[in-house]
C-alpha positions as CSV (number, residue, x, y, z in Angstrom):
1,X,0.0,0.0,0.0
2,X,1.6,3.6,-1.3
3,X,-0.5,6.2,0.5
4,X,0.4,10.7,1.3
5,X,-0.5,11.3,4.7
6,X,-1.4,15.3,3.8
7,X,-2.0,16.2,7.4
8,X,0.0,15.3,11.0
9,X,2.0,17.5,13.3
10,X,4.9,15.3,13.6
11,X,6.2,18.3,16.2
12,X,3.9,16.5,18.7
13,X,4.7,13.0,17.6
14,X,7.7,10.9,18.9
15,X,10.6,9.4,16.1
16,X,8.6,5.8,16.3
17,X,6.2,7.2,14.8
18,X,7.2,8.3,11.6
19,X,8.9,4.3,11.9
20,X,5.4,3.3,11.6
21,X,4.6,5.8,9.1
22,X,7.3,4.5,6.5
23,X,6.7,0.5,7.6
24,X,2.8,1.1,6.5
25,X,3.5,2.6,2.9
26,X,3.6,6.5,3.7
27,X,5.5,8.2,0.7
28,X,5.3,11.4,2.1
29,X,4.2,13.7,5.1
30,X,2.8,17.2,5.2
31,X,2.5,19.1,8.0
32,X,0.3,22.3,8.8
33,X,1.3,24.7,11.4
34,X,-1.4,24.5,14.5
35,X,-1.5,25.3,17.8
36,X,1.5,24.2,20.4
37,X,-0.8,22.9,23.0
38,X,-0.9,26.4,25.1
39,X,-0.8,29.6,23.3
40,X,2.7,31.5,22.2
41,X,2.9,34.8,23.8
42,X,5.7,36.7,21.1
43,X,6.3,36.6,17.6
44,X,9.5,34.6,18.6
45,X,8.1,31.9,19.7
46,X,6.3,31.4,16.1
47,X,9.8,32.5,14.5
48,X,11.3,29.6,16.2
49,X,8.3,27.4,15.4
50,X,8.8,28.4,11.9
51,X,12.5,27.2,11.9
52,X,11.3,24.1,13.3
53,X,8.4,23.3,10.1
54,X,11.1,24.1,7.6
55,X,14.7,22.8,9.2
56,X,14.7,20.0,11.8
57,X,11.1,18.0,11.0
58,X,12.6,17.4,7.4
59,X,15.6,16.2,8.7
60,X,13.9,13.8,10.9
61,X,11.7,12.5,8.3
62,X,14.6,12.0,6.4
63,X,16.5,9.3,8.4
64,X,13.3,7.2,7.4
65,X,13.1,7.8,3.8
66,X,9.9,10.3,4.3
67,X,9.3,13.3,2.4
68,X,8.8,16.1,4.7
69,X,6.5,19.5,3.6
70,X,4.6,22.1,5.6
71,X,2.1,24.7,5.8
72,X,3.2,28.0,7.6
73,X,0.5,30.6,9.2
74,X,-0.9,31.3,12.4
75,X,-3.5,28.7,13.9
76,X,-6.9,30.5,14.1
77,X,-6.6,29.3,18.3
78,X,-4.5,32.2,18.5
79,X,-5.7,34.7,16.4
80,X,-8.0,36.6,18.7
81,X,-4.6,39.2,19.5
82,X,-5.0,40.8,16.1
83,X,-1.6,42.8,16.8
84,X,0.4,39.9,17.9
85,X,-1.5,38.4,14.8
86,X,-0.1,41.0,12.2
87,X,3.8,40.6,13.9
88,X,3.5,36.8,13.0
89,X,1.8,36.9,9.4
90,X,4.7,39.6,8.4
91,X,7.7,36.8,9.7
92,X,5.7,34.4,6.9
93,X,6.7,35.4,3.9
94,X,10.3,34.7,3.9
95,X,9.9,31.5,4.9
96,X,7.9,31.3,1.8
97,X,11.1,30.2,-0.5
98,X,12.1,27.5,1.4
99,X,12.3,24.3,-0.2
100,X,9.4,22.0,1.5
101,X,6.6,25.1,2.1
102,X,3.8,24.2,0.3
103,X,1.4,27.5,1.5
104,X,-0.6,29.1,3.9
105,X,-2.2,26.8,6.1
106,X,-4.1,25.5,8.8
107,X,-5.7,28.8,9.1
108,X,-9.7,29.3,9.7
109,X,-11.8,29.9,12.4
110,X,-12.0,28.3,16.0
111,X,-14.9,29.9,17.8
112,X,-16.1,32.4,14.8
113,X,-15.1,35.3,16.2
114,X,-14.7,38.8,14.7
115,X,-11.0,39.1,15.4
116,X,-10.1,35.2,14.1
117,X,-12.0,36.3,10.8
118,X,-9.9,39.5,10.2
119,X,-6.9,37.3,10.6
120,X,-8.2,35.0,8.3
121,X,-8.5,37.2,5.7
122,X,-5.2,38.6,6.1
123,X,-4.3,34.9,5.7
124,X,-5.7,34.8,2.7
125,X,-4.5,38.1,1.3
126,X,-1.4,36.8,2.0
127,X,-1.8,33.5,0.4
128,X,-3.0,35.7,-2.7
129,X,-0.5,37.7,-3.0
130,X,2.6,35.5,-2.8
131,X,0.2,32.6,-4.8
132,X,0.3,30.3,-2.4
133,X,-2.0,27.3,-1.6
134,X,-4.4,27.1,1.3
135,X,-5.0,24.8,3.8
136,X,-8.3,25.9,5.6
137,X,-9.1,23.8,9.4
138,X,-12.9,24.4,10.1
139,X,-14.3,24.7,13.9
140,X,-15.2,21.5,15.7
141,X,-18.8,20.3,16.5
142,X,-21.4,22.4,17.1
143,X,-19.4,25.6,15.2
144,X,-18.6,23.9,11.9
145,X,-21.3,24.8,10.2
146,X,-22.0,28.6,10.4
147,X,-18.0,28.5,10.4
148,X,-17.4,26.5,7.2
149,X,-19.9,28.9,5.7
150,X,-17.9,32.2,7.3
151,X,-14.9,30.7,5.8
152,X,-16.2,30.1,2.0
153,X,-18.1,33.8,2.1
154,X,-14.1,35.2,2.9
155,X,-12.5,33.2,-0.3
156,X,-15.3,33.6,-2.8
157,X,-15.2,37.6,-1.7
158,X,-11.4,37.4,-2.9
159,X,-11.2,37.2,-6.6
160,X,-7.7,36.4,-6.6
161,X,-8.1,33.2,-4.8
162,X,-8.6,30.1,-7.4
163,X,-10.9,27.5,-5.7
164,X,-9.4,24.1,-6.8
165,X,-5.9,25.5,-5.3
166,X,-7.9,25.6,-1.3
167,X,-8.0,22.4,0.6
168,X,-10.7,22.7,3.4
169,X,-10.2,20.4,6.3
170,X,-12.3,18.6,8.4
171,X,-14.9,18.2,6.6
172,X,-18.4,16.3,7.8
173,X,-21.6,14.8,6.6
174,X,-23.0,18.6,6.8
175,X,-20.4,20.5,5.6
176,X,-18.7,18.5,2.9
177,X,-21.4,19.1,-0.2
178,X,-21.0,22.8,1.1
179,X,-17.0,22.9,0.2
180,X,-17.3,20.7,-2.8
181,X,-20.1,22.8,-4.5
182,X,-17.7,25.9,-4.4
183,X,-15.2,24.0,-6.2
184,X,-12.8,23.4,-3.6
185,X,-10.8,20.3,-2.3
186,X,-12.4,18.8,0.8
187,X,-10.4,17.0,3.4
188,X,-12.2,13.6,5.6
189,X,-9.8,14.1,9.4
190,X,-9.8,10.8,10.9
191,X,-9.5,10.7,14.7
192,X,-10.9,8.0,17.4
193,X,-12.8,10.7,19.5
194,X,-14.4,13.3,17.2
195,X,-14.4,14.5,13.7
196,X,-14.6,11.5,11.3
197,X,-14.4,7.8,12.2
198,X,-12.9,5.4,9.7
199,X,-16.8,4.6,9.0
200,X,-18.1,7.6,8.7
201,X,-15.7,8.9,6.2
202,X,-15.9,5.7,3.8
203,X,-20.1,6.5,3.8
204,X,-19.3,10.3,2.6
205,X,-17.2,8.8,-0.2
206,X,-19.8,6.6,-1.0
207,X,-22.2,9.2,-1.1
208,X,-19.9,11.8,-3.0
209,X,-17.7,9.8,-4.9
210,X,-14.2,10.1,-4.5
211,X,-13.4,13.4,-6.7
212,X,-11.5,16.0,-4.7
213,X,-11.3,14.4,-1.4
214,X,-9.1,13.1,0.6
215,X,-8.5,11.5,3.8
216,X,-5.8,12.6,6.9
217,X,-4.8,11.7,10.3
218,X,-4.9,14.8,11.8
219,X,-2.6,13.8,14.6
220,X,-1.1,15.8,17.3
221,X,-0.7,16.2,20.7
222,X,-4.2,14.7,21.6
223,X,-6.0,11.6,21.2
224,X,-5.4,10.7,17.4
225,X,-3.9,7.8,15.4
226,X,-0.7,8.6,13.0
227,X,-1.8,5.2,11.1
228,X,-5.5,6.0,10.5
229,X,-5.3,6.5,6.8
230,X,-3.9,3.3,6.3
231,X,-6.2,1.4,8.8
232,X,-9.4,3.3,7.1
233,X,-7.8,2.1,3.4
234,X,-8.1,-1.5,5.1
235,X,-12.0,-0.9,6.1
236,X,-12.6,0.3,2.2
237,X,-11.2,-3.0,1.0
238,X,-13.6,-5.1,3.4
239,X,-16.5,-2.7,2.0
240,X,-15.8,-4.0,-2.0
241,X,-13.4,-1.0,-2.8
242,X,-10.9,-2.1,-5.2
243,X,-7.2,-1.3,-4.6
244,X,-7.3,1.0,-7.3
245,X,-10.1,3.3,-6.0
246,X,-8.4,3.3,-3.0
247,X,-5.0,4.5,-4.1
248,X,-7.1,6.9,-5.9
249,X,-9.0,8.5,-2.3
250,X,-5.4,7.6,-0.7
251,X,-2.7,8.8,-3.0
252,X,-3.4,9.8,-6.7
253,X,-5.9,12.6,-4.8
254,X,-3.3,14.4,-2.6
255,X,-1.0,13.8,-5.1
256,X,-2.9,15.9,-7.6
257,X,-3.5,18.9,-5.5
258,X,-0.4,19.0,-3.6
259,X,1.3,19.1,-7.4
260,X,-0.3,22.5,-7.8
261,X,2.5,24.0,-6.0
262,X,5.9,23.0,-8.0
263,X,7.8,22.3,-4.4
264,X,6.2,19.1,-3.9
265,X,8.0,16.1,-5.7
266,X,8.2,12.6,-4.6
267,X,11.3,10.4,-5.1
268,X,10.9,8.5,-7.9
């Protein structure tokens, strides 16, 4: 089994896992910057973090034969300090040119707020003007929906922003026809205690098909499983799906919209 893992924040993950990762078929890893678990209190704690994304986690990877990419922004957790906002989005774009960034990304909303929306949209201006990618996270449980729908009302108002080139995570049986209609990529987040189970995802590509989705771990520093692509590509066999529609949903997918930005290349 070949498979992209798109989304894992190997910063909160210990070496043995990206063991496992390589053992079960993982060609590459990509890895959006979230929140740290508490939240940074100066722009040089997200300089540092930067460093981190772009220097040592490729390294890492490395020693196990694993691609390493990353997303760089501001996690929408901490974006209710618009100031300490605005000193963090203008460290981005030099980072920009370094060889494994792949765009802007996970930003969003967490609780719908005014302030996390102006700093989304400064996320996206950003991503707009250097022509970057985006990698969107949408608000958990009872805020996904009126926040999925805050976030595609901010890139439809920017012209600039070319749907197919935005990936919006976390995507539910409520939300995903909503992201998918707009033209966008739509991302299935599998994690034991929330978001999608392995069954619940395989039902929305049943009911969708299996165009512009695709499927991710998620993991971090809470309860999540690095291996849960892999173990939901096992459940899709048992349901009748053949191997090649699942290296469709598992690689050919990410592998088509992570192409759009010319950084990400696979060893042959």
């Amino acid at each position: 089994m070949r498979y992209i893992e798109p989304h894992a924040h190997m910063v909160s993950r210990v070496t043995d896992d990206y063991v496992h990762l390589a053992t079960a078929g993982c060609q590459a890893v990509c890895e959006p910057a979230f929140w740290a678990g508490f939240d940074r209190s100066s722009p040089a704690g997200f300089f540092d973090y930067f460093r981190q994304l772009t220097e040592h986690e490729p390294k890492r990877a490395a020693k196990y034969g694993l691609a390493h990419f990353c997303w760089l922004c501001l996690n929408p957790k901490e974006s209710e300090d618009v100031k300490l906002a605005e000193e963090v989005l203008a460290l981005i774009p030099p980072f920009l040119a370094r060889p494994g960034v792949l765009g802007i990304g996970e930003i969003g909303l967490n609780k719908n707020s005014r302030n996390e929306l102006k700093v989304l949209e400064r996320h996206v201006d950003l991503a707009a003007r250097h022509d970057q990618l985006i990698l969107v996270h949408t608000p958990h449980l009872e805020d996904k929906l009126k926040g999925t729908r805050l976030t595609l009302d901010v890139l439809r108002a920017d012209a600039r922003i070319r749907p197919e080139r935005v990936i919006i995570d976390h995507v539910e049986e409520h939300t995903v026809k909503l992201v998918l209609d707009r033209g966008h990529w739509a991302g299935l987040t599998l994690y034991p205690v929330s978001k999608c189970t392995p069954a619940r995802a395989i039902d929305i590509l049943d009911v969708c098909g299996p165009e512009r989705l695709w499927m991710n771990s998620a993991c971090d520093w809470g309860e999540s499983l690095p291996l849960a692509v892999p173990h939901t590509a096992l459940e899709m066999r048992r349901r009748g799906w053949t191997p090649e529609q699942i290296d469709q949903v598992i690689f050919q997918n990410p592998l088509q919209f992570l192409r759009q930005c010319p950084k990400f290349k696979l060893a042959s």
